[in-house]
C-alpha positions in Angstrom: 0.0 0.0 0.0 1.4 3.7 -0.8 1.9 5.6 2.1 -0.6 8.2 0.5 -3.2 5.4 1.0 -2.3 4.5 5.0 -2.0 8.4 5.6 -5.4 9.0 3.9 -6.6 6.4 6.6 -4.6 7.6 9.6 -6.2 10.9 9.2 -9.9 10.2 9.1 -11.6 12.3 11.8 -8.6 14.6 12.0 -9.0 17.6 13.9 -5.9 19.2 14.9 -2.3 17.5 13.7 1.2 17.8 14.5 4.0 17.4 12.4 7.0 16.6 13.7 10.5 16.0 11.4 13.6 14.3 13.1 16.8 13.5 12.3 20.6 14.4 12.8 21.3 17.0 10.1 25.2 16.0 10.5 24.5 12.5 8.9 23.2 12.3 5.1 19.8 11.0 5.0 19.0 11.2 8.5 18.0 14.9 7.7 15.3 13.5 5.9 12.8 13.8 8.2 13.9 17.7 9.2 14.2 18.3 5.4 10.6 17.4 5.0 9.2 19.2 8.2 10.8 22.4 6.4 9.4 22.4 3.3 5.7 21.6 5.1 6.1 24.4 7.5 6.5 26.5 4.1 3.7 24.7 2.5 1.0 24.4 5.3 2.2 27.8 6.7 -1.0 29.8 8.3 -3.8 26.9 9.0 -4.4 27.1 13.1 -5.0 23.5 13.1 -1.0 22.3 12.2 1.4 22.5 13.9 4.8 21.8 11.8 7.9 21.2 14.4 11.9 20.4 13.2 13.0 19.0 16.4 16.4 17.3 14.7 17.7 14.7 17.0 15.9 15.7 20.3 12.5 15.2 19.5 11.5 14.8 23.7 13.2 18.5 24.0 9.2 19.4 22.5 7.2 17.7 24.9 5.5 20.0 26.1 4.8 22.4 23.2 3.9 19.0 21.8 1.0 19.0 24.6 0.2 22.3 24.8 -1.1 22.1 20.8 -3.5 19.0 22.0 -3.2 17.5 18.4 -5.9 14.9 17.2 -3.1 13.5 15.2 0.8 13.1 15.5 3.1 12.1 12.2 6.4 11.8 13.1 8.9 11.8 9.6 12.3 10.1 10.0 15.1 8.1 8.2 14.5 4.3 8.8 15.9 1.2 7.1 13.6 -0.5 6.2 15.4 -2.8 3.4 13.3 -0.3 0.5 15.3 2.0 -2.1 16.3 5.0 -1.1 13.7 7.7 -0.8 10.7 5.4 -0.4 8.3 5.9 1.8 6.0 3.9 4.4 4.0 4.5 7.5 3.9 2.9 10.8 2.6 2.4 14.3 5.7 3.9 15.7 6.4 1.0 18.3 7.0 -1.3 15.2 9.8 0.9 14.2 12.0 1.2 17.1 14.4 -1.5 16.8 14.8 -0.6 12.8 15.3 3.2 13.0 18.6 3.8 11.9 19.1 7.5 13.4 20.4 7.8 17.3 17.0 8.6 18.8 15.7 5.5 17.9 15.2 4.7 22.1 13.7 8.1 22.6 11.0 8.2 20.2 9.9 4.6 21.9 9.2 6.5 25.2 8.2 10.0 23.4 5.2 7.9 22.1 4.5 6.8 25.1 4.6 10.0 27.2 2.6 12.1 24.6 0.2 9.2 24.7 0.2 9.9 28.5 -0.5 13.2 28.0 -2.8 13.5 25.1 -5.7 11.3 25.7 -7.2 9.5 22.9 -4.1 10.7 20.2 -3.3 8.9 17.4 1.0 8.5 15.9 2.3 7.7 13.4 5.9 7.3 12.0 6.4 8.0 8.4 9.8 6.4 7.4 11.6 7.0 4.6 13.9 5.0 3.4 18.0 6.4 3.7 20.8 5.5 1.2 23.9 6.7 3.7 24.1 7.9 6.8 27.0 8.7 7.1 28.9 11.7 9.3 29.0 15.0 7.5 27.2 13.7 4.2 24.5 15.8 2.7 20.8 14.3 1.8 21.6 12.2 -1.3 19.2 12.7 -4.6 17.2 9.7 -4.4 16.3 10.9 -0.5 15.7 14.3 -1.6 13.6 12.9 -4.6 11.8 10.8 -1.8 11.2 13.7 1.1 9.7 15.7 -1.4 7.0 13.1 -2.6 6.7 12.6 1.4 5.8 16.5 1.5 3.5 16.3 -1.4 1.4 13.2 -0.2 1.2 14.6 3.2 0.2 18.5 1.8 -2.0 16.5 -0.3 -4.0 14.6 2.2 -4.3 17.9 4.6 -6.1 19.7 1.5 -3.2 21.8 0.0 
């Protein structure tokens, strides 16, 4: 199933959602998810009910302006291996993810989930991965990534209505 599709599910009966992009900006693809959280803040700029956050690699830093929104909805965009080509995309129930993520919050967005489930009653995540060709120290995001965190921003701005 496209991600379009799952996303198009995930956000039935969505009243208020929160973006949130993560990754280390210092290692190639794992920008993606900060990459894409950019170009939506551009894109879904001005709408009261998202929120649009780059938290790079310290997503739990947010918590509590993470709360304070009260989102319906959270996606959360990141690099994952997920044994696709580069700059493919798929979405998950975040606790699925953890032990794949390749990016060095991998145990942090495990508890994050928890705690803003804690604190948001009745919230529903989501992780959108997308798929990394290197990771590597001081890369940038290579073209197939970029390629791939732009179709991420289109399907998403696409599903909100843009």
């Amino acid at each position: 199933m496209l991600f379009e599709e799952s996303l198009s599910e995930f956000l039935e009966g969505c009243s208020r959602i929160l973006i949130i992009g993560v990754g280390n900006r210092m290692r190639g693809d794992d920008a993606a998810g900060c990459s894409a959280a950019r170009i939506l803040r551009g894109r879904l700029k001005g709408r009261g009910n998202v929120l649009v956050m780059d938290c790079g690699g310290v997503p739990e830093n947010f918590t509590l302006e993470m709360k304070r929104f009260q989102p319906s909805h959270i996606l959360f965009i990141d690099a994952v291996d997920m044994g696709l080509k580069p700059g493919e995309a798929r979405l998950f129930d975040g606790d699925e993810l953890t032990e794949r993520s390749l990016s060095t919050h991998k145990q942090s967005l495990k508890i994050l989930f928890s705690v803003l489930r804690e604190g948001i009653p009745g919230v529903k995540i989501k992780l959108l991965g997308i798929q990394p060709k290197t990771i590597d120290f001081g890369a940038g995001i290579s073209y197939k990534v970029r390629l791939g965190v732009r179709a991420v921003a289109d399907g998403i701005a696409k599903s909100l209505g843009d």
